[in-house]
C-alpha positions as CSV (number, residue, x, y, z in Angstrom):
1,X,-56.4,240.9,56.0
2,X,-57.8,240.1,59.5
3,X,-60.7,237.9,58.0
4,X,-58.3,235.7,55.7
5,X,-56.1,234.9,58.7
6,X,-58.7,233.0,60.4
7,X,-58.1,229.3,60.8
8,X,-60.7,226.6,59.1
9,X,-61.2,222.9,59.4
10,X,-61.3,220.8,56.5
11,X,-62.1,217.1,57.5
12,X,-59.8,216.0,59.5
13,X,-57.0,218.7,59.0
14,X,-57.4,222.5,60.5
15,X,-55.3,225.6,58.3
16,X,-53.7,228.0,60.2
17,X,-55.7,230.7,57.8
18,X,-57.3,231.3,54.6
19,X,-54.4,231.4,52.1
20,X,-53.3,228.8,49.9
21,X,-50.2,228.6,48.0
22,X,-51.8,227.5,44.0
23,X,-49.9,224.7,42.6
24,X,-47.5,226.0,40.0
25,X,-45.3,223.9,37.5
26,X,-41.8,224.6,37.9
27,X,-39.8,221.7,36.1
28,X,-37.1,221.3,38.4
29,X,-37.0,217.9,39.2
30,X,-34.9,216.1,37.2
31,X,-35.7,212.5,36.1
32,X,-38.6,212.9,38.2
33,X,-36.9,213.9,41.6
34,X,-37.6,216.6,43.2
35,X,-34.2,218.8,43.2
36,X,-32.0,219.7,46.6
37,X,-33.5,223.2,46.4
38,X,-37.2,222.2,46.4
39,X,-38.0,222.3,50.4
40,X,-36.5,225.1,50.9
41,X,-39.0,226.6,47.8
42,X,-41.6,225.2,49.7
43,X,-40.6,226.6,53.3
44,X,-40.0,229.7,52.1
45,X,-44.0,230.1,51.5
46,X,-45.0,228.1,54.6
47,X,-42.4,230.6,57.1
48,X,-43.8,233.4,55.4
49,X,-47.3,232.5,56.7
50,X,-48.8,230.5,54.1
51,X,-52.0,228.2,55.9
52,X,-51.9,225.8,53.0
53,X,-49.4,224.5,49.9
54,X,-50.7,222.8,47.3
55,X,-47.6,221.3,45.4
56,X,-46.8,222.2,41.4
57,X,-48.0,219.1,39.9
58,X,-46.9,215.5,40.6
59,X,-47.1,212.8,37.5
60,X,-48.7,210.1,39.3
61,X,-47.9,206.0,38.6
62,X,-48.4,205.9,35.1
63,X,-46.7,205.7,31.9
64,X,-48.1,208.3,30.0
65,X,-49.1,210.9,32.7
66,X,-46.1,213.5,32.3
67,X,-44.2,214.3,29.3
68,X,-41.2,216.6,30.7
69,X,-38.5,214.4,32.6
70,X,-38.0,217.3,34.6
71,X,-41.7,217.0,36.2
72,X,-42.0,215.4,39.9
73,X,-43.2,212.4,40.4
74,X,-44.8,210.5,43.2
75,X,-43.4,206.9,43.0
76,X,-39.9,205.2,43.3
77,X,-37.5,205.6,46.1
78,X,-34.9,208.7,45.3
79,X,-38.8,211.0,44.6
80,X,-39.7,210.0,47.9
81,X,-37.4,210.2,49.8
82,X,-37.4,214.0,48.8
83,X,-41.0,214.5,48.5
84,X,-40.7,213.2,52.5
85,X,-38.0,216.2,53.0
86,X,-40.4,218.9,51.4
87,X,-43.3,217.4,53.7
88,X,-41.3,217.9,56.7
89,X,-39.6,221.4,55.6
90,X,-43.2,222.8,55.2
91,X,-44.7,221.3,58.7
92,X,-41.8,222.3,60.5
93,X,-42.8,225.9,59.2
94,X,-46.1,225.2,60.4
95,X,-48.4,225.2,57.3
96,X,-50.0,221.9,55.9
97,X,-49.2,220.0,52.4
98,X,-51.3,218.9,49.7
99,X,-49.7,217.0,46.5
100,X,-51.3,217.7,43.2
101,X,-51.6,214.6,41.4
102,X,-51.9,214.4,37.7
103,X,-52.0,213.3,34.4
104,X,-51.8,215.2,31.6
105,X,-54.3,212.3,29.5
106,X,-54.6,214.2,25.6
107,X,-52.0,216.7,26.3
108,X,-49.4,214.3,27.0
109,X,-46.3,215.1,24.5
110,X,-47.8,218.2,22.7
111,X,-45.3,220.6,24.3
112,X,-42.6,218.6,25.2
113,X,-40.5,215.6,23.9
114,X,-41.7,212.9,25.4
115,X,-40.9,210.3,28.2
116,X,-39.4,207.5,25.4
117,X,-43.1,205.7,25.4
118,X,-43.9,204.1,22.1
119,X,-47.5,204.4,24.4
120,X,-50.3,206.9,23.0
121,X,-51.7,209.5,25.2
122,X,-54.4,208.5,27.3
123,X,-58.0,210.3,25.2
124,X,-61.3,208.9,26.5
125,X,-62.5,209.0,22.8
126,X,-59.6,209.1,21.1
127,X,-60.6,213.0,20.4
128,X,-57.3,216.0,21.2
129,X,-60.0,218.9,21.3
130,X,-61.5,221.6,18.6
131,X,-59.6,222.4,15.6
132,X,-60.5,226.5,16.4
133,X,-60.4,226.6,19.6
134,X,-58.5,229.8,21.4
135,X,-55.0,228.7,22.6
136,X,-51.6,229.9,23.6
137,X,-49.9,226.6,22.4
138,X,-48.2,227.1,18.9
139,X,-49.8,225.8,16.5
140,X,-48.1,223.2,15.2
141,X,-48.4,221.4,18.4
142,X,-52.7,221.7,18.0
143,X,-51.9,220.4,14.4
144,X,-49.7,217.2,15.2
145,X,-52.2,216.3,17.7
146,X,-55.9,216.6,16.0
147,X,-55.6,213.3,14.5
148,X,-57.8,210.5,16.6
149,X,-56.3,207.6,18.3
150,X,-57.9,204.8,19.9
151,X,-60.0,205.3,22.8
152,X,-59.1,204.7,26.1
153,X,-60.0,200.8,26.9
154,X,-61.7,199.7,30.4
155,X,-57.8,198.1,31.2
156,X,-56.4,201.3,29.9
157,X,-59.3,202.9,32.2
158,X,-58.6,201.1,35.6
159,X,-54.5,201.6,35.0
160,X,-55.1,205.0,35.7
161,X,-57.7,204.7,38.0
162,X,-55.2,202.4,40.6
163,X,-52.2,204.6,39.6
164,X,-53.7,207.4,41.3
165,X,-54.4,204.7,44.1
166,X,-51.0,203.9,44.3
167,X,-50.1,208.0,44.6
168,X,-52.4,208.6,47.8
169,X,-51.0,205.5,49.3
170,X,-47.9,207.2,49.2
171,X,-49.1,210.2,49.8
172,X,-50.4,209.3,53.1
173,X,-47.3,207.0,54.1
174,X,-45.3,210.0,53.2
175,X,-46.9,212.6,56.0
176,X,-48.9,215.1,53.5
177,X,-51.9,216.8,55.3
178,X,-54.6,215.8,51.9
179,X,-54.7,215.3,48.4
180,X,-55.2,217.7,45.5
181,X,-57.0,216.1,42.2
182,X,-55.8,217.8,38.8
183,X,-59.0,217.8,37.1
184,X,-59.3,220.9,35.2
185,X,-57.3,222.9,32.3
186,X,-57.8,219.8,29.4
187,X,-56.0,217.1,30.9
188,X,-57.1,213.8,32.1
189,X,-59.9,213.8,34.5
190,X,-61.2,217.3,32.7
191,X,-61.2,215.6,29.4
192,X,-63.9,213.1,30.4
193,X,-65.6,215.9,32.0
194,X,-66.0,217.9,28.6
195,X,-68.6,216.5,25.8
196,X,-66.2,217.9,23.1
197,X,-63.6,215.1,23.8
198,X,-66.1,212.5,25.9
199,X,-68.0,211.0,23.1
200,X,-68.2,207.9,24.9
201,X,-71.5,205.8,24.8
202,X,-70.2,203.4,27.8
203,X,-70.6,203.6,31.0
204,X,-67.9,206.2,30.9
205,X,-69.6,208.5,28.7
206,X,-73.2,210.3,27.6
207,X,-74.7,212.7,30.0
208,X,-73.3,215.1,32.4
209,X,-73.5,212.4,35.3
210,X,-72.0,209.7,33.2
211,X,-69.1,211.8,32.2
212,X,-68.7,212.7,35.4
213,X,-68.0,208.6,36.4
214,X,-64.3,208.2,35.7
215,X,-63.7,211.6,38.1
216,X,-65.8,209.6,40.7
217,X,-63.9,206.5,40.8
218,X,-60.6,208.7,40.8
219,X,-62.1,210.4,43.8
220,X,-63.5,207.0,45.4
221,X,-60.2,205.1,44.9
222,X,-58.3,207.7,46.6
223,X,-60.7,208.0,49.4
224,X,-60.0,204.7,50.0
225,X,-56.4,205.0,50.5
226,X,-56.5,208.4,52.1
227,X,-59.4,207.1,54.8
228,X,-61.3,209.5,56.7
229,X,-59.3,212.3,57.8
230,X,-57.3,213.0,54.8
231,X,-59.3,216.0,53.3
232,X,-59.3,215.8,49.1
233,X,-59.1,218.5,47.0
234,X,-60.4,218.4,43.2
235,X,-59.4,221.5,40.9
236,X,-61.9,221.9,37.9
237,X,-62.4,225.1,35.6
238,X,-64.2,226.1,32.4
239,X,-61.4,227.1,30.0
240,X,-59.2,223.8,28.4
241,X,-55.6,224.7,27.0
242,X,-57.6,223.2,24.0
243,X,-60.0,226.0,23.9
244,X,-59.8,229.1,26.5
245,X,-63.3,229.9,25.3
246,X,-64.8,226.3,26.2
247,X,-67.1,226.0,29.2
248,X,-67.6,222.8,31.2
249,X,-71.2,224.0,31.8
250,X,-73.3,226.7,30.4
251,X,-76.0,226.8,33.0
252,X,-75.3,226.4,37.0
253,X,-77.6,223.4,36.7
254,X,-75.4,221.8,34.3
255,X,-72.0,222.3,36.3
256,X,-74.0,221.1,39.3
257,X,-74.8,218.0,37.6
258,X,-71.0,217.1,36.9
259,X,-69.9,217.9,40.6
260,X,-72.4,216.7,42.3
261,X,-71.0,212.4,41.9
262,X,-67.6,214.3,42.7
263,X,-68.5,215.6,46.2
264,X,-70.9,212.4,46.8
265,X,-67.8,210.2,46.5
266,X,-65.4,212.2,49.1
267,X,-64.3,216.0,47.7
268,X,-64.5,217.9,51.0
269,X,-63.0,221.3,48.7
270,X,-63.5,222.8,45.4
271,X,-60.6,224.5,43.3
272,X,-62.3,227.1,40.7
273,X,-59.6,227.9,38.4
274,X,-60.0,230.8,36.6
275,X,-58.0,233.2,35.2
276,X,-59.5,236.1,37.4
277,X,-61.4,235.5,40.6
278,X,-63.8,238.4,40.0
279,X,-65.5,237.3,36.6
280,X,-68.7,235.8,36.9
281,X,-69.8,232.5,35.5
282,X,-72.9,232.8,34.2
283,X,-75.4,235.5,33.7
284,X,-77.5,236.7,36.3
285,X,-75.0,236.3,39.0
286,X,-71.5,237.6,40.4
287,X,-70.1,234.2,41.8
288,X,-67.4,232.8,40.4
289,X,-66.3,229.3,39.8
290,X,-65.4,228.2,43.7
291,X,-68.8,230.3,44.4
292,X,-71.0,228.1,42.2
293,X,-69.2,225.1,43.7
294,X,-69.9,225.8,47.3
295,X,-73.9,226.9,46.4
296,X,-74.1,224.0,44.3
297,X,-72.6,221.6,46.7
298,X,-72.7,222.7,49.8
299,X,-68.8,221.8,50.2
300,X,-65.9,223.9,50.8
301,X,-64.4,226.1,47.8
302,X,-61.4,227.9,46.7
303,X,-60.7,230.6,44.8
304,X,-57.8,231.1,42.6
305,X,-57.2,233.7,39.9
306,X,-55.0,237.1,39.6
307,X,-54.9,237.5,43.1
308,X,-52.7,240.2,43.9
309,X,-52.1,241.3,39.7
310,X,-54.1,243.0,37.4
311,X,-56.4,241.9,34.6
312,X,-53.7,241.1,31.8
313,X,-54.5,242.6,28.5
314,X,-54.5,240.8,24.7
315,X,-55.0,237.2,24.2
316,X,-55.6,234.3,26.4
317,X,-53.1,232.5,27.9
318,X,-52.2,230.1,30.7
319,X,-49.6,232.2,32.3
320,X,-50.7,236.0,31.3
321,X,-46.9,237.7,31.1
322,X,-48.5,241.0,30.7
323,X,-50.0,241.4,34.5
324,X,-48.6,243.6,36.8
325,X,-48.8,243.3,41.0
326,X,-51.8,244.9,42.0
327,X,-53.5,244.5,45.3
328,X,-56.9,243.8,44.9
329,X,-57.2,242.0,48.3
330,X,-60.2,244.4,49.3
331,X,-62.3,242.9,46.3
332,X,-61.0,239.3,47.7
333,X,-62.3,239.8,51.6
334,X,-65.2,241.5,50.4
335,X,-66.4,238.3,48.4
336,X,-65.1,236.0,51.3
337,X,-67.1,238.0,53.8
338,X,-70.7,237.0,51.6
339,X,-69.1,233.8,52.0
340,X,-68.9,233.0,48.4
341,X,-65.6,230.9,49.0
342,X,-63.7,229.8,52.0
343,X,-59.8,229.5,50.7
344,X,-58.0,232.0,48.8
345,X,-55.5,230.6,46.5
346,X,-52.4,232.6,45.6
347,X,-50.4,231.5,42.5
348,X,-47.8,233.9,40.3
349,X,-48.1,236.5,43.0
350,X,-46.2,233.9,45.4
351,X,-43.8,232.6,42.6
352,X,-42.8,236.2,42.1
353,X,-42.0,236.5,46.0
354,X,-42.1,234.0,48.9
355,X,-43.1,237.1,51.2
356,X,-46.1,238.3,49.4
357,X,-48.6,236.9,52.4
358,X,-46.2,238.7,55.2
359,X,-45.9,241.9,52.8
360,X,-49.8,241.5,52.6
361,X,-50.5,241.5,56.4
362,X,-48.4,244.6,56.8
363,X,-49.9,246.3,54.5
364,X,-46.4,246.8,52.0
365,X,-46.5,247.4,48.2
366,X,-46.0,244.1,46.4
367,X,-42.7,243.4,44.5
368,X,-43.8,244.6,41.0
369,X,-44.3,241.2,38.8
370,X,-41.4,239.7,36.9
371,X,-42.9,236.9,34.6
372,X,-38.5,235.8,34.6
373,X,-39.6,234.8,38.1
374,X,-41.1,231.4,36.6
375,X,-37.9,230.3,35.3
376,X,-36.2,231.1,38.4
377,X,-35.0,229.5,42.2
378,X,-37.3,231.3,44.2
């Protein structure tokens, strides 16, 4: 473990080492606030010698980002004032914090009843995805939502656009260590990404760079209230819970195109999120996703995938119930070493036990996997 325990700089903010805790939905933050028991979650990870926490998902300022009441959020004064107890739990552990902010844009409401909003979700064209595409949702819930609605206007646009504004200014006044950007898996940012639901011919659509435009001024708006020692964080990824089989890019040329405008206008690290760190991308080459990010822009990159489980077997799905703990860490340090990514991101293997990193250091068998671990207080 010896190479992932060294510490690295990221802008203005040095980690402690190379391990990240992955953000991981947890809905237990009812109406929006944080519950009593999330800091100590948190600490849990940090004590247990986690560099880095990246928060489950936060519905930033917006109507329509979240549809589950039981989602964080990052505004009003009862969320904050927790969010500001997690913060200080985790630091006084000695790891750094990262919020994930996000909107869930066209997949707002297909799971879950929504927030009371007679609003429509947020779809740069008006487009939900591919009627075929490979998903783990049930059906019906592809179904109700295939039908187009109204595009996205430039008011609709800039709403957004300053309610993730609004999130990193409280962000920052709130003591967290960065930001982490949402902008992979279908939802908002991701959506304008894809061609199959950006079919825009303004300024917010047509090619690769001009799809990439409404990421850009996400990134740039939060830039400017994170200023320049904040480091940001922007999670991207090939697969859509529209389509597990869609890619963002088919060529590295092509991906490099769409992150290029995100790392000119202040990324300082890539999240690749797939769902196993050792596939390749594309043919001809072993990197993976955060690999391809770092060649292609020369910025920092993390990997996140099955880290400590197995390859799951049968469909695709989000959240593969069918893993088991594995330790596959050698494979990890031996890509790190080439220096195909410099953070490791740990997800389900941390849910399923707060002392995974410290069990990993003394070279312990891992708890075996118990997917009923992502319904419970860990």
């Amino acid at each position: 473990m010896n190479p992932l325990l060294q510490s690295f700089a990221l802008r203005g903010v040095t980690l402690a080492n190379r391990i990240v805790m992955s953000p991981m939905t947890r809905y237990r933050s009812p109406c929006g606030v944080p519950g009593q028991e999330v800091p100590g979650y948190y600490r849990r990870r940090a004590e247990n010698g986690v560099g880095l926490i990246v928060t489950e998902g936060i519905g930033i300022a917006h109507e329509v980002a979240v549809d589950h009441p039981d989602v964080p959020r990052l505004h009003g004064e009862a969320a904050l004032g927790m969010w500001r107890r997690v913060v200080d739990e985790v630091h006084a552990a000695g790891a750094k914090i990262f919020p994930q902010l996000w909107h869930q844009g066209v997949m707002w409401n297909v799971e879950n009843e929504g927030t009371g909003s007679g609003r429509a979700p947020m779809r740069p064209s008006g487009l939900w995805g591919p009627p075929d595409g490979t998903i783990s949702l049930p059906p019906q819930a592809r179904d109700g939502s295939l039908a187009p609605t109204t595009p996205m206007s430039e008011e609709d646009i800039q709403d957004v656009i300053d309610a993730y504004a609004l999130s990193a200014r409280n962000a920052k006044a709130l003591g967290f260590d960065g930001i982490a950007i949402h902008g992979a898996h279908g939802y908002l940012i991701d959506t304008f990404l894809w061609d199959e639901t950006n079919r825009r011919t303004d300024r917010w659509g047509g090619d690769r760079r001009q799809r990439a435009a409404f990421g850009e001024e996400v990134v740039k708006a939060i830039r400017h209230e994170a200023g320049k020692e904040m480091p940001i964080a922007f999670r991207f990824s090939q697969f859509k819970m529209q389509d597990y089989k869609a890619q963002l890019a088919s060529t590295p040329d092509e991906l490099g195109e769409l992150l290029g405008p995100l790392a000119d206008a202040g990324v300082d690290l890539f999240d690749g999120s797939q769902r196993f760190f050792d596939t390749p991308i594309f043919e001809g080459s072993e990197l993976n996703l955060a690999g391809w990010a770092k060649k292609l822009t020369g910025k920092a990159s993390m990997t996140v995938g099955g880290i400590g489980l197995g390859k799951g077997s049968g469909t695709a799905r989000h959240i593969d119930d069918s893993q088991n703990s594995a330790n596959n860490l050698e494979r990890v340090i031996e890509r790190f070493e080439r220096g195909e990514f410099d953070l490791v991101a740990v997800g389900r293997s941390l849910l399923n036990d707060p002392a995974w990193l410290a069990k990993a250091k003394a070279g312990e068998p891992f708890e075996p996997f118990d997917p009923q671990n992502l319904d419970r207080l860990t």
